[in-house]
C-alpha positions in Angstrom: -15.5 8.0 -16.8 -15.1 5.7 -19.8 -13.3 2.4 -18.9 -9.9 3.1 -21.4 -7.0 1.3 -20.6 -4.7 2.7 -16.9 -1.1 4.0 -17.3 1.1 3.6 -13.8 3.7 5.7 -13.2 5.8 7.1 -10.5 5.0 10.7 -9.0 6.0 13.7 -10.1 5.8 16.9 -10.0 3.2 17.3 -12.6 1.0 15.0 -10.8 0.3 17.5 -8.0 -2.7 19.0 -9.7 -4.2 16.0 -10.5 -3.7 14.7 -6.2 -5.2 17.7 -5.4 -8.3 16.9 -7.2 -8.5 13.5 -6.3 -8.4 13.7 -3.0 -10.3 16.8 -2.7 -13.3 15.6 -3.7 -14.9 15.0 -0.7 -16.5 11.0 -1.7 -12.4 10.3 -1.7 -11.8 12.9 1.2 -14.1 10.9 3.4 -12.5 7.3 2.9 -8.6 8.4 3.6 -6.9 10.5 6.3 -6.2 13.3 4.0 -8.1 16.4 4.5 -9.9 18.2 2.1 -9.0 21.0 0.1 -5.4 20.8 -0.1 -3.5 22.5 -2.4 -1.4 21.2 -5.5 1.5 22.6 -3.7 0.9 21.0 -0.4 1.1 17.5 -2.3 4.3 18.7 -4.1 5.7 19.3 -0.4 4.3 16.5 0.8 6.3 14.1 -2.0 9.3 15.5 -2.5 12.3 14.5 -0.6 12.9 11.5 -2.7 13.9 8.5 -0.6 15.0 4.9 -1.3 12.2 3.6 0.8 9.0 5.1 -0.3 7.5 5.0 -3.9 4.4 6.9 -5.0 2.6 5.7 -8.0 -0.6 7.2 -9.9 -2.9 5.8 -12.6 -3.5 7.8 -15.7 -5.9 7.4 -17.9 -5.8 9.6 -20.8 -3.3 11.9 -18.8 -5.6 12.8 -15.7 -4.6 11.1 -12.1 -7.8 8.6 -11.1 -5.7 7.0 -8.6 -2.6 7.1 -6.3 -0.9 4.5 -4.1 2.5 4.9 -2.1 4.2 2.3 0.1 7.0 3.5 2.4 9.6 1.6 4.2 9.8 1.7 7.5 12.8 3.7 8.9 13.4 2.4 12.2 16.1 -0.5 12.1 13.8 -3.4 13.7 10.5 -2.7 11.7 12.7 -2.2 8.3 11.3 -5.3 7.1 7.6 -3.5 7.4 6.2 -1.1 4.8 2.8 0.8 5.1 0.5 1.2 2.2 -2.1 3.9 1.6 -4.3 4.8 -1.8 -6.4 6.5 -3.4 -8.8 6.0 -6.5 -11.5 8.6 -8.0 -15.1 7.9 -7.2 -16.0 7.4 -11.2 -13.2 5.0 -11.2 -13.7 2.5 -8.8 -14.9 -0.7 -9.0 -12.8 -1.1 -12.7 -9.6 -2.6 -11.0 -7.7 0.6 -10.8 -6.6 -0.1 -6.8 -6.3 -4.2 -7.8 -3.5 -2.8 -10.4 -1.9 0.2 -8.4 -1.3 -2.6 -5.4 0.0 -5.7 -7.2 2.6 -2.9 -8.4 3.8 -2.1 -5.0 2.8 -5.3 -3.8 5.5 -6.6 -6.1 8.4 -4.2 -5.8 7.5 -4.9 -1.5 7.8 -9.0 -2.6 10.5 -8.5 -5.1 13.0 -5.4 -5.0 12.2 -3.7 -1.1 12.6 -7.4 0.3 9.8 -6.6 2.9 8.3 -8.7 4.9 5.2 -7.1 6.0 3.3 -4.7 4.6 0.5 -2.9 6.7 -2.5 -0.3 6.2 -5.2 1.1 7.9 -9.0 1.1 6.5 -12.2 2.4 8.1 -14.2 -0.4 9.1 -17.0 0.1 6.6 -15.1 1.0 3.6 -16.5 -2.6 2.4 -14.9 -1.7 -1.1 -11.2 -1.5 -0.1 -11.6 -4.0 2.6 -13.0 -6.4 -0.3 -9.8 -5.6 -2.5 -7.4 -5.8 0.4 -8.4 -9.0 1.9 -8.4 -10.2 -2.3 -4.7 -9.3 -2.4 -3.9 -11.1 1.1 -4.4 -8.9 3.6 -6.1 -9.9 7.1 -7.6 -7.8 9.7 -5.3 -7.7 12.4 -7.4 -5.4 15.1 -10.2 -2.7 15.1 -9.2 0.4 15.8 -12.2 2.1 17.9 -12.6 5.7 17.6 -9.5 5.9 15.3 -10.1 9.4 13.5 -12.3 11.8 12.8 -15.1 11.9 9.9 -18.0 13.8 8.9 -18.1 15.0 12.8 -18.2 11.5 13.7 -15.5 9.2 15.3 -15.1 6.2 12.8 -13.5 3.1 13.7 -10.7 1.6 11.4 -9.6 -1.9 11.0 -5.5 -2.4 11.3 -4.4 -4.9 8.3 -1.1 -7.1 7.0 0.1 -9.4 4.6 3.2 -10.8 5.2 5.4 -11.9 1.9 4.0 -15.2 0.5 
């Protein structure tokens, strides 16, 4: 994919098509905990229900989705000062600083407007790629998750990470 310039914005609606592609292909399938093959309409159901606390972005580039981030406030009164992130970026696009520029977004509305502390993920411990961008923006391996979810047939470990507000 040609390396033209990224549009954020917030998800809608007419972004569930272009979900459903990304993370159906199975390279991006394989690296997240969404299974394959899920409908556009399962992503619409799976974002609506707008809430304060949780904000999903994609990257455009020339209209089509080649990434997706979301953070989401915790909702339990003593880990409100927590948000978890996850994301998403298309196999032809990564590498060109789509994730770097989906996660400073959310990394500054966390910082800035959501007043969060800590914000957490989870990563499969050989994703070197996100692991690379992650600990760039801050984050720090907390703990290794052994045996943390199923891939490819296989158990896969998963590294628990945080940064807390600088």
């Amino acid at each position: 994919m040609s390396s033209s310039i990224v549009h954020l914005e917030r998800y809608a609606d007419r972004h569930a098509e272009g979900l459903a592609a990304l993370y159906g292909d199975p390279a991006v399938a394989r690296q997240v905990l969404q299974l394959p093959y899920q409908s556009a309409e399962q992503w619409r159901q799976r974002l609506s229900g707008e809430r304060e606390g949780r904000i999903g972005l994609v990257a455009l580039r020339q209209g089509q989705v080649v990434g997706s981030a979301s953070l989401e406030q915790q909702q339990r009164i003593r880990r409100q000062h927590c948000g978890a992130l996850g994301m998403g970026v298309a196999r032809d696009c990564q590498g060109q600083g789509i994730g770097t520029q989906l996660l400073t977004a959310l990394l500054d509305l966390a910082d800035n407007w959501m007043n969060l502390q800590r914000v957490e993920l989870t990563v499969f411990s050989d994703n070197e790629p996100a692991l690379a961008l992650y600990r760039k923006l801050g984050f720090e391996e907390e703990g290794l998750l052994r045996r943390y979810a199923l891939r490819d047939g296989v158990f896969v470990d998963a590294y628990s990470m945080a940064r807390f507000k600088p």
